[in-house]
Structure formats: structure tokens, C-alpha cells
DONU-141241 format. One record per residue (C-alpha): x, y, z; residue in one letter; residue number from 1. Coordinates in pm, 1 decimal. Example, Ala and Ser with C-alpha at 12.3 -4.5 7.8 and 13.67 -1.06 7.14 Angstrom:
% DONU-141241
<<1230.0, -450.0, 780.0>, "A", 1>
<<1367.0, -106.0, 714.0>, "S", 2>
END
This chain:
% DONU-141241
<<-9149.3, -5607.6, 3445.2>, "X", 1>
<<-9065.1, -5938.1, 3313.3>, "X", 2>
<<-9155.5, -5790.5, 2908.3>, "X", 3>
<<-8935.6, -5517.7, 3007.9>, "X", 4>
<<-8641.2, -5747.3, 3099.2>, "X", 5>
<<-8698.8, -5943.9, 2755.3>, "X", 6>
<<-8685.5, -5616.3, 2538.1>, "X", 7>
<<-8394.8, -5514.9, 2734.6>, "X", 8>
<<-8207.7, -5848.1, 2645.7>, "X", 9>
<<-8369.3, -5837.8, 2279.0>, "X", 10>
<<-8225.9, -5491.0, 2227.6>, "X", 11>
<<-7898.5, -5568.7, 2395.2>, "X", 12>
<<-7830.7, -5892.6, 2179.9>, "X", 13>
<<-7938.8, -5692.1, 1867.4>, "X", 14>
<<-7685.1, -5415.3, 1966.1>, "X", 15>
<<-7376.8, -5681.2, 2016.5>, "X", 16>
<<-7473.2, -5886.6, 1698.9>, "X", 17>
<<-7488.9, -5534.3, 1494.9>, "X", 18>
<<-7153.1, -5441.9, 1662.6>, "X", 19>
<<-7012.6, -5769.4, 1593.4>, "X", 20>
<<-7161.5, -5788.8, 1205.7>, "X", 21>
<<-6938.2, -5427.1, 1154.2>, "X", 22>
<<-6623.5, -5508.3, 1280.6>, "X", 23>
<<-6652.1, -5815.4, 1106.0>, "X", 24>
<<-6714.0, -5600.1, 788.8>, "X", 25>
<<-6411.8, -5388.9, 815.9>, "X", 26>
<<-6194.7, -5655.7, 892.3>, "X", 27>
<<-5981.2, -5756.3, 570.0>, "X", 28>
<<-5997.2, -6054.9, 432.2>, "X", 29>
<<-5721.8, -6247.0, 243.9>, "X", 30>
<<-5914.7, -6157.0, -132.3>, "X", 31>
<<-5946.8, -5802.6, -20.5>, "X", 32>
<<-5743.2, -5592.1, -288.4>, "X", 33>
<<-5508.1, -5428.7, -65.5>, "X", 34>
<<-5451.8, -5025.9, -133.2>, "X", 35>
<<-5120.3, -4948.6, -321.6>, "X", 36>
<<-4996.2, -4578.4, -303.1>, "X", 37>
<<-4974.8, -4403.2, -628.5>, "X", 38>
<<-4624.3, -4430.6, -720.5>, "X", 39>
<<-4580.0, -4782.8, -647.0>, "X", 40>
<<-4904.7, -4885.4, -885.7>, "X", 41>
<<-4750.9, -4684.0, -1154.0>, "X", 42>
<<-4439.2, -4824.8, -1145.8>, "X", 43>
<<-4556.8, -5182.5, -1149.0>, "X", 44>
<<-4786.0, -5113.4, -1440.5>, "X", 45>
<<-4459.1, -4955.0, -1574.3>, "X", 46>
<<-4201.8, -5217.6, -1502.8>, "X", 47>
<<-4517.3, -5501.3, -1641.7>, "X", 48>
<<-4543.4, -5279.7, -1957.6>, "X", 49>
<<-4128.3, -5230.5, -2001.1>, "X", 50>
<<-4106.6, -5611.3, -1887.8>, "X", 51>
<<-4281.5, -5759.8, -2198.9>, "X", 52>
<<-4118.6, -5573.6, -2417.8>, "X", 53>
<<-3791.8, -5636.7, -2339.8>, "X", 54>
<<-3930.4, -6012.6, -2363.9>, "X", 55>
<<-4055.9, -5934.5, -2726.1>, "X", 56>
<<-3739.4, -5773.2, -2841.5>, "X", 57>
<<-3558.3, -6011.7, -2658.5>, "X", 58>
<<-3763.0, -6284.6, -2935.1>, "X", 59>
<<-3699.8, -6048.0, -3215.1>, "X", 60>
<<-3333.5, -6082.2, -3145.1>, "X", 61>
<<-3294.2, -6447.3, -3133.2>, "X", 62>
<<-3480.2, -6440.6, -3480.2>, "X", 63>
<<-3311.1, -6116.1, -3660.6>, "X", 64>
<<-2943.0, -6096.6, -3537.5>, "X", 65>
<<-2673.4, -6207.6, -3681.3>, "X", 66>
<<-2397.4, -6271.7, -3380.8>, "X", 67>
<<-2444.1, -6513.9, -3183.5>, "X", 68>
<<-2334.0, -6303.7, -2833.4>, "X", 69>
<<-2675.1, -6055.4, -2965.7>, "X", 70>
<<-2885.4, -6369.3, -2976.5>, "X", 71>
<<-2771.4, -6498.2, -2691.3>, "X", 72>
<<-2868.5, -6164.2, -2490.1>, "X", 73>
<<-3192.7, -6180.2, -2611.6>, "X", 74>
<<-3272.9, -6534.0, -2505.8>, "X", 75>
<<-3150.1, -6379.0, -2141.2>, "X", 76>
<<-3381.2, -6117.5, -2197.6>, "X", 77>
<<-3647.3, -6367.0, -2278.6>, "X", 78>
<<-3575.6, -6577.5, -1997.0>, "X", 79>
<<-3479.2, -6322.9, -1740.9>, "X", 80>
<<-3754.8, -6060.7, -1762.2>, "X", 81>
<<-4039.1, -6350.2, -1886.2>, "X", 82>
<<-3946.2, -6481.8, -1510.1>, "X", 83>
<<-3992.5, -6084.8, -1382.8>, "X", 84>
<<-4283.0, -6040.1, -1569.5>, "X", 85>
<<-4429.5, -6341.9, -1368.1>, "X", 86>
<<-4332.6, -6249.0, -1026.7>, "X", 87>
<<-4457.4, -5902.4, -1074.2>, "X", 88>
<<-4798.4, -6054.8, -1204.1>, "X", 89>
<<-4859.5, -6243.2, -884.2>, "X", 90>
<<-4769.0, -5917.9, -680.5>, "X", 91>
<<-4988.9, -5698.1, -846.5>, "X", 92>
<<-5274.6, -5976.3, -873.1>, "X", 93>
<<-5254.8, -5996.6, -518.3>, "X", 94>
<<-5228.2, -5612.3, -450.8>, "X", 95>
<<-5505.2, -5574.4, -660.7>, "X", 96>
<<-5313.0, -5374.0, -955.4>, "X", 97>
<<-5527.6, -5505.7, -1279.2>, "X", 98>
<<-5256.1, -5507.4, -1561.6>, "X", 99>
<<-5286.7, -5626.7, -1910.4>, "X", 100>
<<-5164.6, -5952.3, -2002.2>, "X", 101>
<<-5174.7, -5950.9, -2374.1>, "X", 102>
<<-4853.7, -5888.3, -2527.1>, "X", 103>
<<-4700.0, -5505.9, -2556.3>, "X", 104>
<<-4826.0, -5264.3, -2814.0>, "X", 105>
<<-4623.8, -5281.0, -3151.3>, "X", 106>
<<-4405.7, -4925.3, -3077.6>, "X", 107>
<<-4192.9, -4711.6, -3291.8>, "X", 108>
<<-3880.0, -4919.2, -3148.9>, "X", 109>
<<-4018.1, -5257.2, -3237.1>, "X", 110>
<<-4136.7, -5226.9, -3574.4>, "X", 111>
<<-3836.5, -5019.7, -3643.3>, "X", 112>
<<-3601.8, -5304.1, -3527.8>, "X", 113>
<<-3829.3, -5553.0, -3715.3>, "X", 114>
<<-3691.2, -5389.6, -4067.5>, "X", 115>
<<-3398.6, -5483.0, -3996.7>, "X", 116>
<<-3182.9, -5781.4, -4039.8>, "X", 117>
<<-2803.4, -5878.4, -4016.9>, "X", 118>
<<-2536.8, -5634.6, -3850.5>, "X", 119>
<<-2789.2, -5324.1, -3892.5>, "X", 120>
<<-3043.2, -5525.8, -3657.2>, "X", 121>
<<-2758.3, -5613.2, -3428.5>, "X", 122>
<<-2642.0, -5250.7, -3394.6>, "X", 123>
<<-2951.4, -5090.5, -3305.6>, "X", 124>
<<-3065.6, -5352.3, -3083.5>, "X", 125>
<<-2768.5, -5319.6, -2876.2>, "X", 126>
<<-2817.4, -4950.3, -2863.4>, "X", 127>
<<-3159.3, -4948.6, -2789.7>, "X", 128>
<<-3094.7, -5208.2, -2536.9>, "X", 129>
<<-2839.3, -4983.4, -2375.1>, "X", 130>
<<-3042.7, -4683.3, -2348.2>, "X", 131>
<<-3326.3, -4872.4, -2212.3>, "X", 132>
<<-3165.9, -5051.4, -1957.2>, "X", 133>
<<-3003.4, -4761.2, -1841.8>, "X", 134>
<<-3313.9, -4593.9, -1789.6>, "X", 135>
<<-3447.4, -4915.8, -1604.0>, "X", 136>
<<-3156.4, -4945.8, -1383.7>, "X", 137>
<<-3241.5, -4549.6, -1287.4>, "X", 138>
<<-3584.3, -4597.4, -1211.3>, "X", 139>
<<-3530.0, -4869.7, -1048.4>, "X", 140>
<<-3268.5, -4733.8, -772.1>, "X", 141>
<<-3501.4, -4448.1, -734.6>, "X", 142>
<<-3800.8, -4678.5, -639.3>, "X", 143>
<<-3586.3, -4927.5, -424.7>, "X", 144>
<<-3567.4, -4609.6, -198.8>, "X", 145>
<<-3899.3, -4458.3, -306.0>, "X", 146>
<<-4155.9, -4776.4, -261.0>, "X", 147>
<<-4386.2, -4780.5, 43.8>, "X", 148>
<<-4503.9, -5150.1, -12.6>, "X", 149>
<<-4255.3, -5382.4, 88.8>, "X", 150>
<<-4359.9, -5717.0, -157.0>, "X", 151>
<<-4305.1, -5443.0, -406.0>, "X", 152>
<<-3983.6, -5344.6, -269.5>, "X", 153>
<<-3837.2, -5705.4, -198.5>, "X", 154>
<<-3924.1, -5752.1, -566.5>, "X", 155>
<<-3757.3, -5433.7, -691.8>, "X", 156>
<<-3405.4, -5555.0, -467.0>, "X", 157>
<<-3440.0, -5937.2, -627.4>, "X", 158>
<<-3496.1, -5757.5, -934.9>, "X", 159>
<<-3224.6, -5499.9, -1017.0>, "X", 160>
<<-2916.4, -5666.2, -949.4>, "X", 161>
<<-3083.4, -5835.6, -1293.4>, "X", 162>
<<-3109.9, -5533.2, -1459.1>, "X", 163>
<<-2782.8, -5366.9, -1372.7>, "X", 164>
<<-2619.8, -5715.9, -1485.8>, "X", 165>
<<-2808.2, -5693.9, -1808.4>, "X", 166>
<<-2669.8, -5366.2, -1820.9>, "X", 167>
<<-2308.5, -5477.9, -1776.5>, "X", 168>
<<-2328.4, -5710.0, -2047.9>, "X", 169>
<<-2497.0, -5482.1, -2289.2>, "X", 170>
<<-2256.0, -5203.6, -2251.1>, "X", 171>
<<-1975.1, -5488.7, -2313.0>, "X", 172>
<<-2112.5, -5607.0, -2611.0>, "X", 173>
<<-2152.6, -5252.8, -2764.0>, "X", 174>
<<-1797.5, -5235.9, -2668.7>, "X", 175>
<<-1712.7, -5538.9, -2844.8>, "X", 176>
<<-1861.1, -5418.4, -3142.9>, "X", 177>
<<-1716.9, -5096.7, -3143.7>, "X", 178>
<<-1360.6, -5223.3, -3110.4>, "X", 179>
<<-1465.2, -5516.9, -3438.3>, "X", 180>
<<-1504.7, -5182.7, -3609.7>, "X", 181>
<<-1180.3, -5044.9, -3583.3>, "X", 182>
END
């Protein structure tokens, strides 16, 4: 009877540790890669991608142009998305997002603008610039509403006032260089 009580209390402790050893198991840790939803892991590999090279054109414009207002917006550029571009690291390091770190891809843009010096450099970099961020500030609205992870959305709502105010200053300076034209 005794033996009988003993494998009954072996069994039972066995049972409690195993229990114990599984919820353990599926309880998540702090360096457990938490799971992103599609659309928002796109769009920060996106926005890391778009992010350095606005930071590389934003270089190539303090070296190439010729007024001082166009190399002035890309030292914000520099500045302002380098700082994005670091935020938006940390996020998707700790959401688990692996995104390369090495600098962007040479593109049809880039080593287009790279041919060109003076006024012509200045006039397609504002135009490109315009397009682009108009396209940023766009997806950007659409994934302040559209992104189920909040650190991703309090990044996005820190982020675009940025972008629309880039945006704003672009457009001006196109405007400015329209109306030197006439």
C-alpha cells in the first residue's frame, strides 16, 4: 500500500512539473520575436528601404546642387529620415522584422541624379523629391489607419507630420524655382 502511495505521489509530481515545464514554454519571453501581421512587416521593410534612400539622395544633394535652399533640404533629409531610419530599426529589431542595414541599392533615380550637376541636378532633385514624398505622405495616412501594431503605429503618427512637412517645403521650393524662371 505504502509503494502504491509513493508511485501515486511520483506520478503526480511528474504530472505538475510536466504541466508546469509547458506553460512555462509557451509563455513569451522578452527576446521572443513577436508576430507582425503582413501589412505592417511590409511596410516597415518599405519605409527602412524608402528611408535610406532619401538619406542617400539627401547626401547627393548637399554634394551636387547648386542653391543653397536644395542643399539645405537635403541635409534635413539626411538628418530627419537618418533619425527615422533609426527608430524604425529598433522597432523592427525588437518585432523581429530582419531588415538590411547596408546602404540602398544604386536605382535608376540615383545614378540618374548622380550625372548631374548645377541647376539640372537641382531641378530633378526637387521633382523627384516631390513625387516621392507625395507618395510617402499617402502611404503613410493609409497605414496610420491601416496598422494593427501599435509601436508601429505610434511611430508612423511621430513620423508623418515629418514627412508632410518635408512635403511642404519641397513643393515651396519647386515653387520658388518655377517663379526664378519666369
Amino acid at each position: 500500500m505504502r509503494r502504491a502511495h509513493m508511485m501515486i505521489a511520483t506520478v503526480a509530481t511528474l504530472g505538475v512539473l510536466a504541466l508546469a515545464w509547458t506553460a512555462a514554454a509557451q509563455q513569451p519571453s522578452a527576446t521572443t520575436e513577436t508576430k507582425v501581421q503582413r501589412t505592417d512587416r511590409n511596410f516597415i521593410v518599405k519605409a527602412a528601404e524608402g528611408g535610406k534612400e532619401e538619406v542617400e539622395l539627401g547626401r547627393l544633394a548637399q554634394s551636387k546642387a547648386s542653391s543653397e535652399v536644395v542643399k539645405q533640404f537635403g541635409q534635413r533629409m539626411v538628418e530627419d529620415h537618418g533619425n527615422a531610419n533609426k527608430e524604425l530599426m529598433e522597432l523592427a529589431a525588437n518585432k523581429g522584422v530582419k531588415l538590411d542595414d547596408k546602404a540602398p541599392k544604386k536605382n535608376a533615380v540615383m545614378d540618374r541624379l548622380s550625372k548631374l550637376q548645377g541647376a539640372a541636378f537641382d531641378r530633378e532633385y526637387v521633382k523627384e523629391m516631390v513625387k516621392d514624398h507625395k507618395k510617402d505622405v499617402a502611404e503613410f495616412r493609409r497605414m496610420h489607419s491601416g496598422a494593427v501594431d501599435p509601436n508601429l503605429k505610434a511611430w508612423i503618427d511621430k513620423t508623418l507630420p515629418a514627412i508632410e512637412d518635408h512635403l511642404k517645403m519641397i513643393e515651396g521650393i519647386q515653387s520658388q524655382m518655377v517663379s526664378a524662371k519666369k
